[in-house]
N, C-alpha and C positions, 0 to 999 in steps of 0.2 A: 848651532846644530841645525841639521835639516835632512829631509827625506832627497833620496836619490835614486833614481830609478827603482822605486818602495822599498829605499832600503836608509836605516836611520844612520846619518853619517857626522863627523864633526870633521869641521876642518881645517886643515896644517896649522893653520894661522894663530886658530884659537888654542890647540895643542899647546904647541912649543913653544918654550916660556921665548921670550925676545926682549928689545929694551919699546917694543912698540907693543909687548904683550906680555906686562908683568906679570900677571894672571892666570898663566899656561900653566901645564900638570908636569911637562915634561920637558927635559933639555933639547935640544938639536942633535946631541949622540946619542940618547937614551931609542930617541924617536930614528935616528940613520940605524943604530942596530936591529930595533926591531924590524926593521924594513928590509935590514939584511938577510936576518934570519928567518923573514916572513911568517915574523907573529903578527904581523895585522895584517888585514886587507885593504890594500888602496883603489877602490870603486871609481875614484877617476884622480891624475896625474895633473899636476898643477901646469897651469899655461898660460903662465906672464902675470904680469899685477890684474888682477881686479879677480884672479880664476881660483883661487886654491886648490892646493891638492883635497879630496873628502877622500877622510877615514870612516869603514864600518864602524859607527860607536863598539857593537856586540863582539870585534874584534879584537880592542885591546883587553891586555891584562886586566882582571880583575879589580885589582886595585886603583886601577887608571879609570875606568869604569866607574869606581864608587868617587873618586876624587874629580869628578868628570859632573858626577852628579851632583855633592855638595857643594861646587866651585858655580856651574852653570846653572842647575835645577835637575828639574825631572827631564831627563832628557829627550824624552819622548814627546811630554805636554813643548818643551822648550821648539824640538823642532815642528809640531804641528803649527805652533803660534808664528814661527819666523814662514813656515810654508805658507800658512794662512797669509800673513800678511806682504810676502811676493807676490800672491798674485792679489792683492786688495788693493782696488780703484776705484772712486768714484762713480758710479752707474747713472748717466745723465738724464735718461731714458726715465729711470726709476726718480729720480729727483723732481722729472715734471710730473710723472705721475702722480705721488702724493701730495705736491703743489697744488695740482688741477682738480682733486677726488674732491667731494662732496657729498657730504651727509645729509640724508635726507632726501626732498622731492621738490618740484615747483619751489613757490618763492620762500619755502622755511629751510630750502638747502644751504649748508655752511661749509665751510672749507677744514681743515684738520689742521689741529695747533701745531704751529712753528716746530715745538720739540718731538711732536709725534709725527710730525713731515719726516724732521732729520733722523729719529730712532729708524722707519720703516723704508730710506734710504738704506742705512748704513745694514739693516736687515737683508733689501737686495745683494749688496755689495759681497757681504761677508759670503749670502749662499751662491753667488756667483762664482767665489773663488775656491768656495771646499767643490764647487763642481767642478771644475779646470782641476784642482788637483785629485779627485777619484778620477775623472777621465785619465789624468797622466800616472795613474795609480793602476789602475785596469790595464791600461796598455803597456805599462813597463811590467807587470808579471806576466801578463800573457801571455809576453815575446820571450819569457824565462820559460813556458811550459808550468806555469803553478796557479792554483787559484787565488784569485783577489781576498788579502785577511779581511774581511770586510767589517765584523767585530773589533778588531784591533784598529782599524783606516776610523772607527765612527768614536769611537771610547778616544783615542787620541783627540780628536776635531772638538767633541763635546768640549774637552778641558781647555783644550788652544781657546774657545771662542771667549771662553771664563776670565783669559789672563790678557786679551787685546787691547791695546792703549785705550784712553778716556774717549779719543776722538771719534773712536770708533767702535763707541759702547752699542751693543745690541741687545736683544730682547728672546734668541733664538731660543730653543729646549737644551737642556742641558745633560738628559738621557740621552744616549747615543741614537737609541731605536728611533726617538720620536724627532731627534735631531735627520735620522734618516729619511724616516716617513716626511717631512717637512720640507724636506729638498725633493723629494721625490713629486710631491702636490704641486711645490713651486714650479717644477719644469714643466709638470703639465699644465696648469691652470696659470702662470703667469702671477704680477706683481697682487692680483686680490688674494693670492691664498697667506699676502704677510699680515693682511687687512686683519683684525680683531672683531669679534663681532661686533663690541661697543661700536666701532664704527661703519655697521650697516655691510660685514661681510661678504663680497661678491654676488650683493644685489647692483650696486649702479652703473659699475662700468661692463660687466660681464652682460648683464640683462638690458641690452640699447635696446631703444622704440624698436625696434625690428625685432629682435628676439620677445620682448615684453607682446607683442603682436601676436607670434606665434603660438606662447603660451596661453596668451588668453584666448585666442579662439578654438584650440587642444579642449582647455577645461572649456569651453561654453558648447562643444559640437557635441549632439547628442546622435550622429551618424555619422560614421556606417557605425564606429565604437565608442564607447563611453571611457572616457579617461575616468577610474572609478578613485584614483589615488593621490595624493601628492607624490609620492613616490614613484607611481605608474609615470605620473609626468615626468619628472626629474630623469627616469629613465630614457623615454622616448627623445628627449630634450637632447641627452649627449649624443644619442644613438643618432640625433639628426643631424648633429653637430661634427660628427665622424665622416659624415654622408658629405657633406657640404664640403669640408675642408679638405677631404679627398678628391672630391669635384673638382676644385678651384685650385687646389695644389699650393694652397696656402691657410694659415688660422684664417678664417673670415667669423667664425663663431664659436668661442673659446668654451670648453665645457666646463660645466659646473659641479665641483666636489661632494655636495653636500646637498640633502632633499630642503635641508633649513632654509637655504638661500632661496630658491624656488618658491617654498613655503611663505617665507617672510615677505617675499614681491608679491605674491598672488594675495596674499591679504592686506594689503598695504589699502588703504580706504579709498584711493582714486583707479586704484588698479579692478579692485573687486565692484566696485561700480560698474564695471565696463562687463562683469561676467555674471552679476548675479541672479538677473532677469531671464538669463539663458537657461541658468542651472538650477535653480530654487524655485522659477514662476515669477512672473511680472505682479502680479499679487506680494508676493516677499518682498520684490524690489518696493514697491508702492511704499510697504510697511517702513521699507527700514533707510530708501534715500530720499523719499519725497516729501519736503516739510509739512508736519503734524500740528494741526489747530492744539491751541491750549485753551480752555474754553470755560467760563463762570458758569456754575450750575445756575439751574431757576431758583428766586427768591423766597417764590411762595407758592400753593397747591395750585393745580386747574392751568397754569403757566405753558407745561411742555408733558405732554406725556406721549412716551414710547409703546410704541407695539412690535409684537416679534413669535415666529413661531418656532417651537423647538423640542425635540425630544421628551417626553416627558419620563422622568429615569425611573419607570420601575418594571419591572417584570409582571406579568398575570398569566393567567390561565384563562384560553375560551371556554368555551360548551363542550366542546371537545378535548378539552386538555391538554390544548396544543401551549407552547409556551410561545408569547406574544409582549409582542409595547406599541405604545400608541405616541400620539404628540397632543402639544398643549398651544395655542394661541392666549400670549399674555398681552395686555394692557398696563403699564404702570405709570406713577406718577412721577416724575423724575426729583421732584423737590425734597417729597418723603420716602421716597422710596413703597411707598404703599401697591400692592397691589389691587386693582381696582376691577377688571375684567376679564373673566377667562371662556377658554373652552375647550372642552377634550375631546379631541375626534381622531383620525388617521390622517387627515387631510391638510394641510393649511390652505383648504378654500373659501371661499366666498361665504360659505354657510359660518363655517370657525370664526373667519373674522367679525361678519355682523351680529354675533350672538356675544363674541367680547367684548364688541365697541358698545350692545345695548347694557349690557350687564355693567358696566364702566360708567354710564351714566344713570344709569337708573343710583347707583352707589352713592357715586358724586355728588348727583340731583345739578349738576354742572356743569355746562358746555366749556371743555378746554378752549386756550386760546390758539392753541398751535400743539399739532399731533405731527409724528413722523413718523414713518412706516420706509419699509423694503420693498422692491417694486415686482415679489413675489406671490405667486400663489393668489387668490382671488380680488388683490389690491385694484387690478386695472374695472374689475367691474364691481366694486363698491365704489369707483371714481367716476365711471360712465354712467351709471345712475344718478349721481349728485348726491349719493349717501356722505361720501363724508366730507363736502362741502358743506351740506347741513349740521354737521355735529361740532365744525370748530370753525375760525376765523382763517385757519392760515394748516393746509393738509402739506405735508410735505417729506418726498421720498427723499431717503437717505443714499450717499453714496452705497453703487453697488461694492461688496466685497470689504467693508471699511468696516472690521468687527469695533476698534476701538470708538470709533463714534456713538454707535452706538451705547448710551446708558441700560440698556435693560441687557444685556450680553452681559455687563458686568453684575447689575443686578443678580439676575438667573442662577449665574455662577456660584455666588456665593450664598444665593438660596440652597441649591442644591449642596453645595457641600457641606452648609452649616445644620440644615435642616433633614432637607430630603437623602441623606451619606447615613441616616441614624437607623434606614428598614433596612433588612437583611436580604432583600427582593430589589436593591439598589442598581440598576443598570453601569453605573459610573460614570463619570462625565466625560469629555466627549476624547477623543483619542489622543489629543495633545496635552491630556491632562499627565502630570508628570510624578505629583506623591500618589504614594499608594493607596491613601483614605481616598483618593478621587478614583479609583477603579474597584470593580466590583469582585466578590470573593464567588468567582463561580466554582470552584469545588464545592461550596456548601449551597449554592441556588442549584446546580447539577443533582446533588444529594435529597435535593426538597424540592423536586419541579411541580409531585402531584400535591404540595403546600400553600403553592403561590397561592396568594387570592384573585378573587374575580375582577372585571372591569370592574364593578360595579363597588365592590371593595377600595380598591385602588383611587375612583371617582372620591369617594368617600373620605380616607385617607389624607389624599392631596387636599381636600377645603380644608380638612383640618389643619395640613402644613403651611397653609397660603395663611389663615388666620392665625398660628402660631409665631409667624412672618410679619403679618402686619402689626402686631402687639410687642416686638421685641423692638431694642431698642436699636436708633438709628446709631452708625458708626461714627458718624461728623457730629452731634448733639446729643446721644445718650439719651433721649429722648424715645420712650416709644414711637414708632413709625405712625398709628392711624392716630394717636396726640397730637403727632406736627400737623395731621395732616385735615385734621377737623378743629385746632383752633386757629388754623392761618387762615388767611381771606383774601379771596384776590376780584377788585373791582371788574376788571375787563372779563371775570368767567361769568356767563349769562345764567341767570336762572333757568330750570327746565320744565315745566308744566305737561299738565297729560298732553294737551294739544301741541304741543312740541312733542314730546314723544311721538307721536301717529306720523307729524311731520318727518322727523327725520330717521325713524324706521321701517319708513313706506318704501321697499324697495320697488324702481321703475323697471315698465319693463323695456325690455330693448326696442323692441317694439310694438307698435298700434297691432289692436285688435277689431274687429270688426264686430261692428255692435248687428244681431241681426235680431229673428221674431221670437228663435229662440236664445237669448239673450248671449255674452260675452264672453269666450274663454280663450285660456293663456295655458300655457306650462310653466310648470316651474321643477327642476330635477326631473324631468320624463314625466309628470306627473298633472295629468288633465285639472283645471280649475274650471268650474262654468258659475256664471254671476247673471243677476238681473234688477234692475231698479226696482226699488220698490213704491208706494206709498206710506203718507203719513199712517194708515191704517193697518200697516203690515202687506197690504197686496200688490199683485204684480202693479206696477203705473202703467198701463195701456198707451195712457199720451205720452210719456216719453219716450218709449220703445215706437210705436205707428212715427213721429217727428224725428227720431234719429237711427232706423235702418238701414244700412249700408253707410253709418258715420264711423270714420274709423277713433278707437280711444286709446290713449296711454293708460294701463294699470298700474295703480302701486298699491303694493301690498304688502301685509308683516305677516313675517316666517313664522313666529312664535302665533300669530292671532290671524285666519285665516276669515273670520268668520262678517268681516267689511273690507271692500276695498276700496280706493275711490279711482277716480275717471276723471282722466285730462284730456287738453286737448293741444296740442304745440302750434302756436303761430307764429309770427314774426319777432315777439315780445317774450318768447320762451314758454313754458307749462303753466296753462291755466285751469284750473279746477273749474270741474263741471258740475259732477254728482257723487253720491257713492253708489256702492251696487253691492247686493248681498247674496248669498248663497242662490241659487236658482231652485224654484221650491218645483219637487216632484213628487210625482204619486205614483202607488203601485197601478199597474197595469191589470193586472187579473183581479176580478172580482174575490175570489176567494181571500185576498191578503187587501183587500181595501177596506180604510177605516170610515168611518161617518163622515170625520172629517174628508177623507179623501172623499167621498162623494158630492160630499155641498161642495168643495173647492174644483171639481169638476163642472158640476153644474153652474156654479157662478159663474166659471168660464167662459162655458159653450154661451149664456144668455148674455154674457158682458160683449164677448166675440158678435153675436149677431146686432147686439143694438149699436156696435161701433160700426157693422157694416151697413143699418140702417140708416143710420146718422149720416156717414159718407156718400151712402145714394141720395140720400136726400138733398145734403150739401151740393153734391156734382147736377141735381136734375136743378135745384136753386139758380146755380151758376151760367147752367146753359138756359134757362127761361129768360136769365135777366140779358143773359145778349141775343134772343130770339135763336137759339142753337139747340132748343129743347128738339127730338124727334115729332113728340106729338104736337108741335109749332106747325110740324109741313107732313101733317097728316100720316106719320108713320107710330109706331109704338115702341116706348124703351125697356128694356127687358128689366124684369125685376132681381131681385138676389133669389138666388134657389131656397127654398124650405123654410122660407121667412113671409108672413103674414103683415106687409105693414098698412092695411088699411087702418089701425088704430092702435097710437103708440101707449105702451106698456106704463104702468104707475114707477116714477123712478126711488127706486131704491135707494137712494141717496139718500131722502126726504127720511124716509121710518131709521138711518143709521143715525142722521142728523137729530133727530129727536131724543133718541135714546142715549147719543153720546151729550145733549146739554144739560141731562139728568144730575145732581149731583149725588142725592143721598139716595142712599140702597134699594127702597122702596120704593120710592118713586121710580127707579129704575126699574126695579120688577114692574111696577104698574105699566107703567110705556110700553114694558116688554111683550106683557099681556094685551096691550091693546094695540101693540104691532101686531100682535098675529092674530088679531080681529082686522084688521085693516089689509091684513097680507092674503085673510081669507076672502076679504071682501073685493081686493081684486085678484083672486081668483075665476071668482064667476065674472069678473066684467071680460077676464081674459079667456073665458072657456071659448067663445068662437073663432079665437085666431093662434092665439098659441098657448091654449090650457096646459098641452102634455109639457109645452116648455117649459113653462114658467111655474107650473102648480106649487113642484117637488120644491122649486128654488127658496121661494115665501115660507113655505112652512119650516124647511126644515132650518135656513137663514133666522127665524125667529125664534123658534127650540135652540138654538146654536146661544142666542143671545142671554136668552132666558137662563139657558142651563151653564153660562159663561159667570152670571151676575150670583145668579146662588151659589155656586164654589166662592166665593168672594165673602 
């Protein structure tokens, strides 16, 4: 049995019984009468051996019909299976193809087993031949004026493909619809739509380097438009593919059924390589294709410690009631995990971080051996000072942008969520934070803004969470954290002494300042400093100020302690230390707001000032006698100092302080004191004719000063 021009036919041969067709339904008169009488219909007339006459099956009797059916089968399934297999031929085409596929990529690609070569052959083959006969199914109703039973043409094929010899066992759908959707994919997309996704569904031969090209630089172009989809791509993808092959007037780029295929290539690990620096930020790339250090922590404290600045998560209220946060500059020790130094400001500058690095040691009492920092925020000048070359053996920035290196990122993290997650004023952590316990409940901070507490609260707060922090236990050892971290010892961390302190909290300044008469000043944050030498006696040093005016000096100084600095000088060999210098002592100006002391320290001045100008005429008139350059040598006269008497020099003061200071016991020191100021009076009168009104006030009240120094004592 078989279809004939779409119409289901049996023929002569099989009919009527013969001695070459014992098996027939009916005689050779049975079959001439009915032919007579034109109970059947003969669809086409027999024409020599090999042609039979075909009868409409639906034409004969009833009975012949039903003995048609039990003799042959179902005659419908019967003739789709004999249609089927007239036109079934081996597809050479398709033979190489699934030969040649390969699964997979570069050198992990494999070839497809033997049997699943031959099943998705014989797969081509069969949907090649239900197409030759719907085409020859379409055009022979057409030419009748009827439409194509297209339900009946797919529900027959279904069952035909069900019953086709072993050789040519297939895999296709066995519902008609999907049996139809299947041919219909096939004719558009070619030998991949027989492909299975186990085997890498119309990614490798559909998606060549050229196409794989296109798509990735689609998803990597961030102009003029953003491919926002997989799907957006997959679209644009056939829409180009329609473009081209109408172009060219031939398939040059086969379209692709399915967003999956697409989907599956663009993530494939050597493909998303190529796009993801484009699309995510070369920072993601970094993260996720450039190999990752695995790294031993430190073994023991003072080893490695990290610094870092960052958010500090809580919410406060200022003065005004505005709702605010601040940040935190941490210090930690990477062994214990201990926090060591902090500091909370707005900033991460320069001030933040030297107030953590001091507070970090002063803790310690230890100079790390190796510190790493970010090369953020006031890092470059605690480095250009030599600050934190002084504080460890080995300062060292970390890569930019490389949060995992970072140990205190992880730290932090888990401070805060473990710890700082527990106030109700929680900021949350930072936006890539992903459970809910790490983001903050603002409907109820919204609800209680005028609740928050102050900085100053908050300041508070946090020491208590950091010592909460360092007393819990480590994660790796179970261990409280400041336990690990004060009974471990580590040889290479240096002890720290006061004088180490001054050292390496002396910040330099950028630059030399110029020493002049009124002594040294710097800024530091917009903010005037003035310094001056002193002596061992608390007083200005005249000789080193007169020996070093207009010398220029490096300051260094601590931000915390303002009140010494000291003075270098940079030569060939680096910063040598000179002196220190302290505050620059001043007096009020107006009488009215001057104290005692401001007046003796006036007067000391003015008399200290003339007998230095004394001393220097003298020195200079010494100089020019001894090489005969004196004026009065060649009969001229040298001028004297203005409003200065020195025909006869002054008793030195030195002598009565000297006295008084080898005193030891108390009394004795009054007694001295008392007969300083008989000896202060006594040159009084010898100085009444040259400089009384100078010098009077000086003596007496310099000796009441001492006296009345030793009695509060």
């Amino acid at each position: 049995m078989e279809y004939y021009n779409g119409i289901l036919c049996i023929s002569g041969s099989l009919l009527i019984i013969s001695e070459d067709n014992p098996n027939g339904i009916m005689t050779l008169y049975t079959y001439q009468k009915l032919v007579y009488r034109k109970r059947i219909n003969i669809v086409r007339r027999g024409g020599g051996e090999g042609t039979p006459a075909l009868i409409e099956l639906g034409s004969l009797p009833p009975k012949y019909q039903q003995m048609a059916k039990e003799r042959f089968g179902d005659p419908e399934v019967e003739a789709g299976k004999e249609h089927v297999l007239k036109y079934l031929e081996l597809d050479q085409d398709a033979i190489a193809y699934f030969k040649n596929y390969r699964v997979g990529y570069d050198d992990n690609a494999k070839g497809l087993p033997p049997d699943i070569q031959q099943l998705y052959s014989n797969n081509a083959a069969v949907l090649n031949a239900i197409k030759k006969q719907w085409d020859e199914h379409v055009v022979n109703i057409a030419s009748r004026g009827k439409r194509p039973l297209s339900g009946k043409f797919w529900s027959i094929r279904a069952k035909a493909i069900q019953n086709l010899p072993k050789d040519w066992k297939c895999d296709l759908p066995k519902n008609p619809k999907r049996l139809r959707i299947k041919l219909e994919d096939y004719i558009e997309y070619g030998y991949d739509e027989i492909l299975s996704g186990k085997w890498g569904n119309q990614n490798t031969r559909i998606i060549t380097e050229e196409v794989g090209d296109w798509l990735v630089a689609k998803w990597s172009a961030r102009v003029p438009k953003i491919v926002v989809s997989i799907e957006q791509l997959h679209a644009l993808y056939n829409k180009e593919a329609d473009e081209r092959n109408r172009e060219a007037g031939e398939v040059v780029w086969k379209k692709i059924k399915s967003s999956v295929a697409i989907r599956d290539y663009m993530y494939r690990p050597d493909i998303e390589e190529k796009w993801h620096a484009a699309r995510y930020g070369e920072l993601s790339y970094k993260e996720k294709f450039t190999r990752q250090h695995k790294t031993v922590l430190a073994p023991y404290r003072d080893s490695l410690w990290y610094s870092d600045g960052t958010k500090l998560n809580f919410y406060y209220q200022d003065k005004d009631g505005n709702t605010k946060t601040t940040s935190v500059y941490e210090v930690v020790d990477v062994y214990s995990e201990v926090l060591l130094g902090y500091y909370i400001s707005d900033k991460e500058d320069f001030e933040a971080q030297y107030h953590a690095y001091k507070l970090a040691i002063k803790f310690s009492k230890k100079k790390p051996y190796e510190i790493r920092f970010d090369g953020q925020g006031g890092h470059k000048r605690l480095e250009s000072g030599g600050f934190l070359a002084s504080i460890t053996r080995h300062a060292i920035k970390t890569t930019p942008y490389n949060g995992k290196s970072k140990t205190i990122e992880s730290v932090f993290g888990r401070f805060q969520a473990s710890i700082m997650g527990s106030m109700w004023y929680f900021t949350g952590q930072n936006i890539t934070a992903k459970k809910k316990e790490s983001r903050p409940n603002l409907e109820f901070i919204l609800a209680n803004t005028k609740k928050l507490p102050t900085l100053d609260e908050v300041k508070e707060v946090y020491a208590q969470m950091r010592d909460e922090w360092n007393n819990s236990p480590h994660p790796g050892t179970g261990i409280p954290r400041i336990e690990m971290y004060e009974t471990s010892a580590n040889d290479k961390a240096q002890e720290v002494d006061f004088l180490d302190m001054i050292t390496m909290f002396g910040i330099t300044t950028k630059d030399p300042s110029t020493y002049r008469s009124s002594g040294i000043s710097f800024e530091v944050k917009k903010k005037k400093y003035e310094y001056e030498v002193l002596g061992a006696d608390g007083e200005p040093d005249n000789d080193f100020m007169r020996r070093n005016i207009g010398r220029k000096f490096y300051v260094r100084y601590d931000l915390e302690d303002m009140s010494i600095v000291s003075l270098y000088e940079k030569d060939a060999s680096g910063m040598r230390f000179v002196t220190l210098a302290q505050p620059y002592i001043k007096v009020q100006r107006n009488l009215q707001e001057q104290t005692n002391d401001d007046k003796v320290f006036i007067r000391q001045m003015e008399i200290t000032n003339k007998l230095q100008r004394i001393d220097n005429a003298k020195q200079t008139n010494e100089r020019l006698e001894k090489y005969d350059l004196h004026p009065n040598q060649h009969g001229l006269n040298a001028p004297k100092p203005k409003g200065i008497n020195m025909r006869k020099k002054p008793i030195d003061i030195g002598e009565i302080q000297k006295e008084v200071s080898n005193m030891t016991e108390i009394e004795e020191q009054k007694k001295a004191a008392r007969k300083a100021i008989k000896k202060a009076e006594k040159a009084e009168k010898q100085m009444q004719a040259q400089e009384a009104e100078d010098k009077d006030e000086f003596y007496k009240q310099r000796a009441r000063l001492l006296e009345l120094s030793l009695s509060e004592n």
